[in-house]
DOSE-179168 format. One record per residue: residue in one letter; x negated, y negated, z negated of N, C-alpha, C in turn. Coordinates in steps of 0.2 Angstrom, whole numbers, plus 5000, padded with zeros to 4 digits. Layout:
! residues N
aXYZXYZXYZ
...
//
This chain:
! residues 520
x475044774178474644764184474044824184
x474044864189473544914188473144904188
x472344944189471544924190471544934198
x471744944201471544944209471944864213
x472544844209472744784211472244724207
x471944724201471644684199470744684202
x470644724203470044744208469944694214
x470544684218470844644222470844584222
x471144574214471144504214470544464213
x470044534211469444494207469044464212
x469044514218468744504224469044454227
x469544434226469844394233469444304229
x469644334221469444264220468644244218
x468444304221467644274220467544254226
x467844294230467544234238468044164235
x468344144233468844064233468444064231
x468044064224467444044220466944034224
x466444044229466144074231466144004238
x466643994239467043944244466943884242
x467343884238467343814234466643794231
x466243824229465643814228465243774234
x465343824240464843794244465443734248
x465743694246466143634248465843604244
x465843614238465743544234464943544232
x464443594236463843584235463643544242
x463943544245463743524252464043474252
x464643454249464843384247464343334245
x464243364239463643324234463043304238
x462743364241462243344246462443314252
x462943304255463043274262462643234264
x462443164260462043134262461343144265
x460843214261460443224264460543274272
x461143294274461243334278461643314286
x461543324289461743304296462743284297
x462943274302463643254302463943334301
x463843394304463743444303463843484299
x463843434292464043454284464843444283
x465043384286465643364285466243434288
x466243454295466543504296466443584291
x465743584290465843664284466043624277
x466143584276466643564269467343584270
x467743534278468243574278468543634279
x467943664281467943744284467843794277
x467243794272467343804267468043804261
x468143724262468843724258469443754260
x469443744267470343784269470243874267
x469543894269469543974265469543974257
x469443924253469643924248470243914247
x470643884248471443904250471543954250
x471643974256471844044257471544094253
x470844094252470844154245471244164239
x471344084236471744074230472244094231
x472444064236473244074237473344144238
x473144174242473044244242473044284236
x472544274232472544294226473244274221
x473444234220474344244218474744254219
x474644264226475044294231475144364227
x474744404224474744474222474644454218
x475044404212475244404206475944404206
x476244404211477044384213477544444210
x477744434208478444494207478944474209
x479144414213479744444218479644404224
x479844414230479944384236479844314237
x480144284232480244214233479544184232
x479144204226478644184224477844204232
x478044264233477544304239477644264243
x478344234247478144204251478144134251
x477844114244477944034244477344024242
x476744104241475844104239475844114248
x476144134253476144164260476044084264
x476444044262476343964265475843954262
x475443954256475043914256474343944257
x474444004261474044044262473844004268
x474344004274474443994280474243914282
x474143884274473743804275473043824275
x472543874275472043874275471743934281
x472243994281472044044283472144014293
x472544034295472443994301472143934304
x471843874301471543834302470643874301
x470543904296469843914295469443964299
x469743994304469244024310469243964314
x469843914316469543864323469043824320
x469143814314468643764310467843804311
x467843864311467143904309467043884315
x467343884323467143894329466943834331
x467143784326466843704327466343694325
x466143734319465643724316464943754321
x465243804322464743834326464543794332
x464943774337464943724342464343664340
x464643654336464243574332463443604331
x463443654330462943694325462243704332
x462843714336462343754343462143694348
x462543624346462443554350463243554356
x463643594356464043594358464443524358
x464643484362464943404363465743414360
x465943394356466543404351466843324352
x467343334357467743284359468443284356
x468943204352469343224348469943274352
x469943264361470343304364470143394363
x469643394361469543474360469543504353
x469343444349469643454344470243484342
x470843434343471643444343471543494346
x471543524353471643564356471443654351
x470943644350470843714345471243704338
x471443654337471643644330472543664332
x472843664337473343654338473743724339
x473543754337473943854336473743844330
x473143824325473343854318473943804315
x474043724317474543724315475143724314
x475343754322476143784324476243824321
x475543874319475443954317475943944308
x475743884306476043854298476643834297
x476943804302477543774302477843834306
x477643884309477943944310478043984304
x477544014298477744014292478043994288
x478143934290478543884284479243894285
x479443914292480243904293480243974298
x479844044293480244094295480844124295
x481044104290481844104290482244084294
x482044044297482644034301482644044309
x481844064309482044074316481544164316
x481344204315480744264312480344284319
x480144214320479644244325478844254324
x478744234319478144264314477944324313
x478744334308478744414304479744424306
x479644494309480144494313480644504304
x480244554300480344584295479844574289
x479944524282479644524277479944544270
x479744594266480044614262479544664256
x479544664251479344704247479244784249
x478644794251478844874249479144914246
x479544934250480045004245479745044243
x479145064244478745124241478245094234
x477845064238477245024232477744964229
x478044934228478344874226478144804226
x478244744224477944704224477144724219
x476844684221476644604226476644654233
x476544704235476244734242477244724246
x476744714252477244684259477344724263
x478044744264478044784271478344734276
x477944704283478144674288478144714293
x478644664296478444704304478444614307
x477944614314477744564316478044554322
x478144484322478444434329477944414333
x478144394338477844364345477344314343
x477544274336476944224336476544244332
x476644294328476144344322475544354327
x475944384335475344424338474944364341
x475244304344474944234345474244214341
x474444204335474244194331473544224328
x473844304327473244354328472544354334
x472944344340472444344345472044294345
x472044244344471844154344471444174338
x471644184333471244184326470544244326
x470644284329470444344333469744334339
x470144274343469744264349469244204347
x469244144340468944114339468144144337
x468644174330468044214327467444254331
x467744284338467444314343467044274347
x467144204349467044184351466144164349
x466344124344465944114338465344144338
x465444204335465044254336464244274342
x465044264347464544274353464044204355
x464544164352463944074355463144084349
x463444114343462644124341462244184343
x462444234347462244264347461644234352
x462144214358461644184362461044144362
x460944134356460444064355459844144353
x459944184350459744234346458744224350
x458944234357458444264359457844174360
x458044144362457844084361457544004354
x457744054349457744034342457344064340
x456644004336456044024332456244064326
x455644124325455844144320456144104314
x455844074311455944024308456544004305
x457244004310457843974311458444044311
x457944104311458344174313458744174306
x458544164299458944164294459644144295
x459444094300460244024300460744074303
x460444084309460644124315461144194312
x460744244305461144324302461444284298
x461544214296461944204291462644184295
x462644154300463244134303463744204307
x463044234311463244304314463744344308
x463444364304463844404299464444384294
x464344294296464844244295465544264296
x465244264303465944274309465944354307
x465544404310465644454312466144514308
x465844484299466344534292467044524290
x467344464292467944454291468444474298
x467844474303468244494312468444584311
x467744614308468044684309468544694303
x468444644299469044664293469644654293
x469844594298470444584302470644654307
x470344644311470244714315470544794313
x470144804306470344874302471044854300
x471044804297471944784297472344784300
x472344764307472844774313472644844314
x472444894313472444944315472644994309
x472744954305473045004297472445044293
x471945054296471345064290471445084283
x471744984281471444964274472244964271
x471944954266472744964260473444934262
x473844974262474544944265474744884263
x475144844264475044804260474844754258
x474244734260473744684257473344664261
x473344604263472844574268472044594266
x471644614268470844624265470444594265
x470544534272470044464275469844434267
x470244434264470044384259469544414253
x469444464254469144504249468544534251
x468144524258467744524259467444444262
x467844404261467344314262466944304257
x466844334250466344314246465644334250
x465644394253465044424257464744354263
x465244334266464944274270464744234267
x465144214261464844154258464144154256
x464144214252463344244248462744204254
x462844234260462544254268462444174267
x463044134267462844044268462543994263
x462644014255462143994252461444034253
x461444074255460644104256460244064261
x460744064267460344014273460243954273
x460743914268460443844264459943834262
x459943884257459343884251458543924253
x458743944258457944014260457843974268
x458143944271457843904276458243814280
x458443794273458643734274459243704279
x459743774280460043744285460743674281
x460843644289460843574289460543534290
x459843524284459343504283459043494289
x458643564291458243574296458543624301
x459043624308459343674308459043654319
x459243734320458943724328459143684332
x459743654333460243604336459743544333
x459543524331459243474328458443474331
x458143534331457543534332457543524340
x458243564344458243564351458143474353
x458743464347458943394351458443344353
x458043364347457043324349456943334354
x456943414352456143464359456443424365
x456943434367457343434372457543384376
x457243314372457043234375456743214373
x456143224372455443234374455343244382
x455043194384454943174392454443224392
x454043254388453143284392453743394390
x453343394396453543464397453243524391
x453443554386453143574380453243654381
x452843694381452743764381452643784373
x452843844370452543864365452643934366
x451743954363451644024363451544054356
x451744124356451644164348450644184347
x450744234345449944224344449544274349
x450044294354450044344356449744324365
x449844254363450044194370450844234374
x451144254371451744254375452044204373
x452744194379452944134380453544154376
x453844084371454244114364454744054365
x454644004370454843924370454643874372
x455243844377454843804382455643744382
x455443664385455943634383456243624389
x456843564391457043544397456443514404
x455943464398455443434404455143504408
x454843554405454443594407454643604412
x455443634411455843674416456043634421
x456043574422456043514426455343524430
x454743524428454043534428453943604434
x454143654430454243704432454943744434
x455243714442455743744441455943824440
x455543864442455643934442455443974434
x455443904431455343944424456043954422
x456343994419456844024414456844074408
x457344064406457444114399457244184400
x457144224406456944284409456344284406
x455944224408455044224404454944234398
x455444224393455344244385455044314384
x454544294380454244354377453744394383
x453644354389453144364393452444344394
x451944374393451144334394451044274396
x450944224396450944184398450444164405
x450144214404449344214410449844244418
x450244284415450744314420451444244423
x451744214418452244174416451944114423
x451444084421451244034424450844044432
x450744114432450544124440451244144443
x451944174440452344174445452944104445
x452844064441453043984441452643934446
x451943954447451543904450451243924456
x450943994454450644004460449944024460
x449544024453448943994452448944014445
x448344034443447944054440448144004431
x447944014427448143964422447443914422
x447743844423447043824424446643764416
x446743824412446343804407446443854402
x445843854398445643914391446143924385
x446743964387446943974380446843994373
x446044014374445444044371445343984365
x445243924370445043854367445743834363
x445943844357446543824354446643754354
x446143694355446443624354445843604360
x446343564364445843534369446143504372
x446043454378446543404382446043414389
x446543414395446243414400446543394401
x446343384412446943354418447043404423
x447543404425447843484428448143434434
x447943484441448443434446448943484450
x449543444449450143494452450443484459
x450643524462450943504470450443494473
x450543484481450243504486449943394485
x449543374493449243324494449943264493
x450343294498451043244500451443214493
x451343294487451643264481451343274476
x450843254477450243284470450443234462
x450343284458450443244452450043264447
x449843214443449243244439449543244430
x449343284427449543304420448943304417
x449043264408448543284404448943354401
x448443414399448743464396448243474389
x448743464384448543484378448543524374
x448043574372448443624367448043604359
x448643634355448443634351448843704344
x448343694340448643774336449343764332
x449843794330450443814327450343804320
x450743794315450443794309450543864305
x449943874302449643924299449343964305
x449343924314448743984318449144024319
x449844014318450244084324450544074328
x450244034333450344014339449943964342
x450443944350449843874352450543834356
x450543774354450743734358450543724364
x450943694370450643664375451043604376
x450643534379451143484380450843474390
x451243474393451143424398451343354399
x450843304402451143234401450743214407
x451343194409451343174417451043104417
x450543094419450043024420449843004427
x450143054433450043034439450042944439
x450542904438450442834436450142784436
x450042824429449442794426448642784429
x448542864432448042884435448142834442
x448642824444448542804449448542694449
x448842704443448842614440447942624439
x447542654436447042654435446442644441
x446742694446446242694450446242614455
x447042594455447142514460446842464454
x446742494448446242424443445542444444
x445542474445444742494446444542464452
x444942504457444742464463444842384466
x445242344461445142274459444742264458
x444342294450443742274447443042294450
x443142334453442642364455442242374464
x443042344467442742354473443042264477
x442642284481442742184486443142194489
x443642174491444242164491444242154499
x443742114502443842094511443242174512
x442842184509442542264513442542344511
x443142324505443342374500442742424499
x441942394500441542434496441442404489
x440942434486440642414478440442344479
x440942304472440642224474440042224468
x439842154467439242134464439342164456
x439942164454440142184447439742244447
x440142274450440042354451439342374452
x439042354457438242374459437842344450
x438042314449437742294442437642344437
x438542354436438442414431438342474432
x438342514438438242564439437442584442
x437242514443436242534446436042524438
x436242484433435942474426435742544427
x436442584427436442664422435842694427
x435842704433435342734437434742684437
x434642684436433842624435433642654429
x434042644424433942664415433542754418
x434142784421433942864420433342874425
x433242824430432542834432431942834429
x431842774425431342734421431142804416
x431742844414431842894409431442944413
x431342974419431443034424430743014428
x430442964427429842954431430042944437
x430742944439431042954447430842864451
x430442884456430442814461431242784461
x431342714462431942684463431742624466
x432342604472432042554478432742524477
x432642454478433142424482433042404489
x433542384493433642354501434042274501
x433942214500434442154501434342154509
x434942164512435242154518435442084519
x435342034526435641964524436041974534
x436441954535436841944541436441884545
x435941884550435641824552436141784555
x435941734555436541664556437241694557
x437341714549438041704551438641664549
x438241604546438841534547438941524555
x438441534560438641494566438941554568
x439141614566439841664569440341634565
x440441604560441041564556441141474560
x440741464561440741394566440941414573
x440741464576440941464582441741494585
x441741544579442341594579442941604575
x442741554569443141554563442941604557
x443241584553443141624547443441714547
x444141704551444541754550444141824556
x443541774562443241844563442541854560
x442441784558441841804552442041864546
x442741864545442741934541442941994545
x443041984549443042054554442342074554
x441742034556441142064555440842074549
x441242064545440942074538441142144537
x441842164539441942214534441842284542
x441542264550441042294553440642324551
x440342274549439642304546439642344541
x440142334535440042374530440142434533
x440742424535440842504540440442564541
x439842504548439442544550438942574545
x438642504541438042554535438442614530
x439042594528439542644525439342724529
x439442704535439342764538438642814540
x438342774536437642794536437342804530
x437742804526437442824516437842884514
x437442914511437542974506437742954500
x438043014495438243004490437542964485
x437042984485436542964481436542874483
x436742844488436642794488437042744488
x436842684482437142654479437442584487
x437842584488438042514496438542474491
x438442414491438742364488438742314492
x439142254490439342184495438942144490
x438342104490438242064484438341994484
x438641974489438941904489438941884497
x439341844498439441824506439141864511
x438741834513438741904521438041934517
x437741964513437041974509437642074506
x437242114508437342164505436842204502
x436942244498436342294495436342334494
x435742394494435742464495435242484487
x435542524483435042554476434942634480
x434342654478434242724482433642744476
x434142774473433642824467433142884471
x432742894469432242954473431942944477
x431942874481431842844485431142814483
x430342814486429842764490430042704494
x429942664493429742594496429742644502
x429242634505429242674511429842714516
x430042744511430542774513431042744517
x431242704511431842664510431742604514
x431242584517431142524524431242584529
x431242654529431342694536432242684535
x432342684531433342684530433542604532
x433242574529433242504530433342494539
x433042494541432642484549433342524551
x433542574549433842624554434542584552
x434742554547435442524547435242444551
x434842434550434742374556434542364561
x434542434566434642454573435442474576
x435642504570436342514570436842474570
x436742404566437142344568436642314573
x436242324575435942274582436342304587
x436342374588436542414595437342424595
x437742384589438442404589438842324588
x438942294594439342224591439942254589
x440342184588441042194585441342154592
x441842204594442242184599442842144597
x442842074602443442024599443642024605
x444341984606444741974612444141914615
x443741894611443341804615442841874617
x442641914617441941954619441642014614
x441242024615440942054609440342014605
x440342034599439841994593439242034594
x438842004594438242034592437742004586
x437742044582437242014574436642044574
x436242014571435642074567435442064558
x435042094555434942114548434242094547
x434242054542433442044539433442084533
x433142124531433042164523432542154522
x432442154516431942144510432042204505
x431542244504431342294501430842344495
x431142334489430742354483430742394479
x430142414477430142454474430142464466
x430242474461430142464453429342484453
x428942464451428242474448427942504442
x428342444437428342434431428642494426
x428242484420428542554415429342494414
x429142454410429742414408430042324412
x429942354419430342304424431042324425
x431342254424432042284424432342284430
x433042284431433442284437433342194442
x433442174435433442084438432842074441
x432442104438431642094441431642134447
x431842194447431642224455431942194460
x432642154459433042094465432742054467
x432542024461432041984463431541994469
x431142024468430542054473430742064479
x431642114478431842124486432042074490
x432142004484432541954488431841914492
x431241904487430641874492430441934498
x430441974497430342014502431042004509
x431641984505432041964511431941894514
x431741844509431541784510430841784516
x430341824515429841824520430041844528
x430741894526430741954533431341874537
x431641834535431841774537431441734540
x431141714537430441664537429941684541
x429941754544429241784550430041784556
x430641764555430841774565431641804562
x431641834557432241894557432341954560
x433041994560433042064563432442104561
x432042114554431642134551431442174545
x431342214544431242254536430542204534
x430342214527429942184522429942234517
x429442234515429242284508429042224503
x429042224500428942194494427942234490
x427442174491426842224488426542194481
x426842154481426442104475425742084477
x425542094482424542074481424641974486
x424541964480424141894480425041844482
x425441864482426241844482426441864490
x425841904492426241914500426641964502
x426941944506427442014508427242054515
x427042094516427042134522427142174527
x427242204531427542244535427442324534
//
């Protein structure tokens, strides 16, 4: 055996070496490794096969022995490109059904049972024989109808392959790119070395595919070992990111746009893979419309973003936060229109009367504490108003209750339509409302007073029996005291409403404190 034939062998069998290695290594570990692991076991092994076999193949000195290392070559060699392109499918999230399975599996098998029984019919190899020039183990064939079948399919997998990882290439975190040149160059060294084959290149004689797979292998253990594939692999990360309801952005440190999941793109229909590797300050005004409406500056923060016009408005918390080790920025969108809107009908249960949809008594509570408090603090005057509906049981006696509440939520109406943001309008219990007015004199606040009880005097409520007509008694106070509190100023407004009763009604009262009287 020469030194260029044993050259050959050694090569062929450090890739079987090489093979088999990484079968029985990924065996061992299967259990830490995805289902994913199972297919490169047998994709591994059949290329072990076909090395070995290969490799005895060129230990043959006569026909009978070459072509019976040729069949067991053809147990691994034709199975283990459809296998790589399974692997890769599985690898990329591709849905591997047993129908598609069979289907890609079902040419390498014919492709065997076609070698197996070239004799008798040579549509393989039209011609298989020992070189006449080189002698054994080298082959001189000439090829049949299923050789070229065969070539093309084994040919078109490998290519396929190729190009599905390619695709991910531009979409795939650094991180992952390892996984990515080891499957690329997987596929892509044993494709052009078939390739120089069929086109006579390489040494006559001698298939060469096998004698360059130790180099993929090298490539597969490295992607194991230096970034954990199986373990942690992109189809895996996708399949998260990707069902995840909140719509997830991620930027480099560059803030360009490097990765973004399906919610987003749902989020944002006009976002696409075109955006990759674009600014995102640019990214976000040709998706939206609008300006980014928060500080990328600010690495970790949470805010509320509202998206869509008034008809479909939806509200988003938006959160970012930094990438680990600070080479990027997440972004998460989390759609809380819902919630926000669950929140705001419990608040307006808790918080507002239900028959005049203003501030009920709860409410005026907690929200005058807080303004009372900030006054006391501010030096700022602070006045109440107790409003009372004069006789208006005898509009419930004469007319019923259901248009006792017509006039109930009238009136609120009309005073409604006479306060400003500064001022607090509440419902405090039955037909009794009240008014908190920060910044507000006593004085003052009986000229506010008088003018919302002119304006229910001058405006009945129209019923089918007639129009209503009511008038307002208020009692009106002012905080005096360093430390009198809220209960204490009601107090004062309600004797002050108590007297504006008691003198006639349809009346303002101030509230003076001098000798317990109240006066005009």
């Amino acid at each position: 055996m020469n030194s260029l034939l044993t050259a050959y062998i050694t090569l062929i069998c450090t890739s079987g070496v090489l093979n088999l290695y990484l079968c029985i290594h990924v065996f061992i570990n299967r259990h830490r490794y995805k289902t994913i692991a199972y297919i490169f076991i047998f994709y591994t092994s059949f290329i072990a096969i076909y090395c070995f076999a290969s490799a005895l193949g060129l230990t043959g000195t006569t026909l009978e022995q070459i072509k019976f290392w040729t069949i067991i070559q053809y147990i691994g060699m034709p199975i283990s490109s459809p296998l790589g392109l399974l692997f890769i499918m599985q690898y990329l999230g591709k849905k591997l059904t047993k129908i598609r399975i069979i289907a890609i599996l079902a040419i390498p098998v014919i492709s065997f049972v076609m070698v197996a029984t070239n004799d008798l019919h040579h549509l393989h190899y039209k011609v298989f024989q020992i070189d006449p020039v080189l002698g054994a183990p080298y082959i001189y064939q000439e090829i049949g109808i299923w050789y070229a079948i065969h070539g093309v399919y084994t040919f078109g997998c490998m290519f396929v392959a190729f190009l599905l990882v390619l695709s991910r290439w531009r979409e795939t975190a650094k991180i992952y790119r390892v996984q990515l040149v080891a499957l690329l160059l997987g596929q892509l060294i044993p494709m052009l070395t078939a390739f120089l084959y069929l086109i006579g290149v390489t040494p006559k004689g001698i298939d060469p595919v096998p004698m360059v797979l130790w180099s993929a292998s090298l490539l597969y253990l490295w992607a194991i070992n230096s970034s954990r594939m199986f373990t942690i692999m992109p189809i895996a990360k996708d399949a998260i990111f990707n069902s995840i309801n909140d719509g997830v952005i991620v930027l480099d440190e560059s803030h360009q746009l490097i990765e973004f999941n399906q919610a987003c793109q749902r989020l944002f229909p006009k976002l696409n893979k075109s955006a990759l590797g674009i600014g995102f300050n640019q990214v976000y005004f040709e998706i939206s419309g609008e300006s980014v409406p928060f500080n990328l500056e600010d690495s970790i923060g949470t805010q509320e973003i509202q998206l869509g016009d008034n008809r479909e408005k939806r509200i988003y918390q938006v959160r970012t936060s930094l990438l680990q080790d600070r080479k990027g920025l997440l972004i998460i969108f989390t759609n809380i229109t819902e919630i926000k809107t669950l929140q705001v009908k419990l608040e307006q249960q808790a918080y507002s009367d239900e028959l005049t949809q203003i501030f009920n008594r709860r409410a005026f509570f907690e929200k005058c504490n807080a303004e009372f408090a900030a006054a006391n603090k501010e030096s700022s005057p602070y006045t109440v108003v107790l409003m009372d509906i004069d006789y208006f049981k005898k509009v419930n006696d004469t007319y019923g209750h259901p248009v006792g509440d017509q006039l109930l939520i009238h009136i609120a109406k009309l005073c409604q339509s006479q306060m400003n943001k500064e001022m607090l309008f509440a419902r405090y219990g039955g037909e009794e409302f009240v008014v908190a007015l920060k910044g507000r004199t006593a004085s003052e606040s009986k000229k506010i007073a008088n003018q919302l009880r002119k304006i229910i005097e001058s405006r009945p409520l129209p019923t089918p029996e007639g129009d209503i007509s009511v008038t307002l008694s208020c009692g009106v106070a002012e905080a005096t005291e360093k430390d009198e509190t809220l209960y204490q100023l009601l107090n004062k407004a309600d004797k002050a409403l108590y007297e504006a009763k008691g003198e006639g009604r349809n009346q303002v009262r101030v509230y003076t404190g001098v000798e317990n009287r109240i006066k005009c």
